[in-house]
C-alpha positions in Angstrom: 35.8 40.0 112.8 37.4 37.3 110.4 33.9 37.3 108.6 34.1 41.2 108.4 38.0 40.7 106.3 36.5 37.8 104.3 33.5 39.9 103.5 35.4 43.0 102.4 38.1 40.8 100.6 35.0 39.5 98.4 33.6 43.0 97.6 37.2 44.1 96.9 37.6 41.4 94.6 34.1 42.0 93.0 34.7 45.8 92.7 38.5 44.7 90.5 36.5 42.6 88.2 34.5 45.6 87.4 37.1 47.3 86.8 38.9 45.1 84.8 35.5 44.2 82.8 35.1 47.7 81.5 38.5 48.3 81.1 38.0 44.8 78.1 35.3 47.1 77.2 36.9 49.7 75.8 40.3 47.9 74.9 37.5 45.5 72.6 35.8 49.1 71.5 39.6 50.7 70.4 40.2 47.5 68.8 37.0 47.7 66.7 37.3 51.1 65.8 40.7 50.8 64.4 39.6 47.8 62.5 36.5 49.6 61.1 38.8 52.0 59.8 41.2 49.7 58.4 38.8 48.1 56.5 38.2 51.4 54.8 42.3 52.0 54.2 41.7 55.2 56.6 43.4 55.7 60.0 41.8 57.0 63.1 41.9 60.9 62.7 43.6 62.2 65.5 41.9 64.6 68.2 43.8 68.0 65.9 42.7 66.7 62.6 40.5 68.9 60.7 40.5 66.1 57.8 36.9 64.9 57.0 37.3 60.8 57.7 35.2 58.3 56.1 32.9 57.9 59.1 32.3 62.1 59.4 28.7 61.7 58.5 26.4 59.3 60.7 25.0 57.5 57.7 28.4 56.2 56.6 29.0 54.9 59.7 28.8 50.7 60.0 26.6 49.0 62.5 30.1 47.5 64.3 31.5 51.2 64.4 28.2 52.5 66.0 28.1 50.2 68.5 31.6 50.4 69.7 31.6 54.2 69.4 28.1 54.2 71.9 29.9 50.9 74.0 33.5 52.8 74.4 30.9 56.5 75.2 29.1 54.1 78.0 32.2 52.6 79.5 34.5 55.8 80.0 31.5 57.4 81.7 31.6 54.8 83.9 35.3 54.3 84.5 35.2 58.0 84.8 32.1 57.7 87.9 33.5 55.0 89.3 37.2 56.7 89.6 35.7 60.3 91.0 35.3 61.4 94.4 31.6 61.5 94.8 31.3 65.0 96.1 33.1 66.1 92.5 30.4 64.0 90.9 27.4 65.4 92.8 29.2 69.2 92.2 29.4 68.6 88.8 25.7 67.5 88.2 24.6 70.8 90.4 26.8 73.0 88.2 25.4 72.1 84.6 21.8 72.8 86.4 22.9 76.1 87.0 24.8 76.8 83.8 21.9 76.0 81.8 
C-alpha cells in the first residue's frame, strides 16, 4: 500500500512539473513577444485593436517572434488539453467533424 502513495506522490509530482514547465513556456513566449515589439517602438495591439502593427504581415515578422508566436500557440493547446475534462475534449473533436 505504501508503495502505491509513494508511486502516486511521484506521478503527482511529475504531472506539476509539467505543468509548471509549460506554464515557463509561455511566460518566456509573452516575454519575447513584448520584447520583439519593443525593439520596434510598438506595443502589443490589444485583442479590439483594428490598428495594423508592425508584425501584421508574415514577412515582417522576425525569426524570434515566429517562434514564440508557434511555441506560446503549442503550449496553450496543451495547458488547455491537459486542464479539460476528456469527455469535453473527445465532444469537441466529434463536433468539428460534423460541422465541416
Amino acid at each position: 500500500m505504501a508503495t502505491n502513495a509513494i508511486e502516486h506522490a511521484a506521478l503527482t509530482s511529475l504531472e506539476h512539473a509539467g505543468l509548471r514547465e509549460l506554464a515557463k513556456l509561455v511566460n518566456q513566449s509573452v516575454e519575447t513577444i513584448i520584447s520583439e515589439h519593443e525593439k520596434k517602438n510598438a506595443t502589443v495591439p490589444s485583442l479590439d485593436s483594428l490598428n495594423v502593427g508592425p508584425f501584421d504581415a508574415p514577412g515582417d515578422r522576425t525569426a524570434e517572434l515566429t517562434e514564440a508566436i508557434k511555441i506560446l500557440d503549442a503550449t496553450c493547446a496543451q495547458l488547455r488539453a491537459t486542464g479539460t475534462i476528456p469527455a469535453n475534449t473527445l465532444a469537441g473533436v466529434s463536433l468539428i467533424h460534423i460541422r465541416h
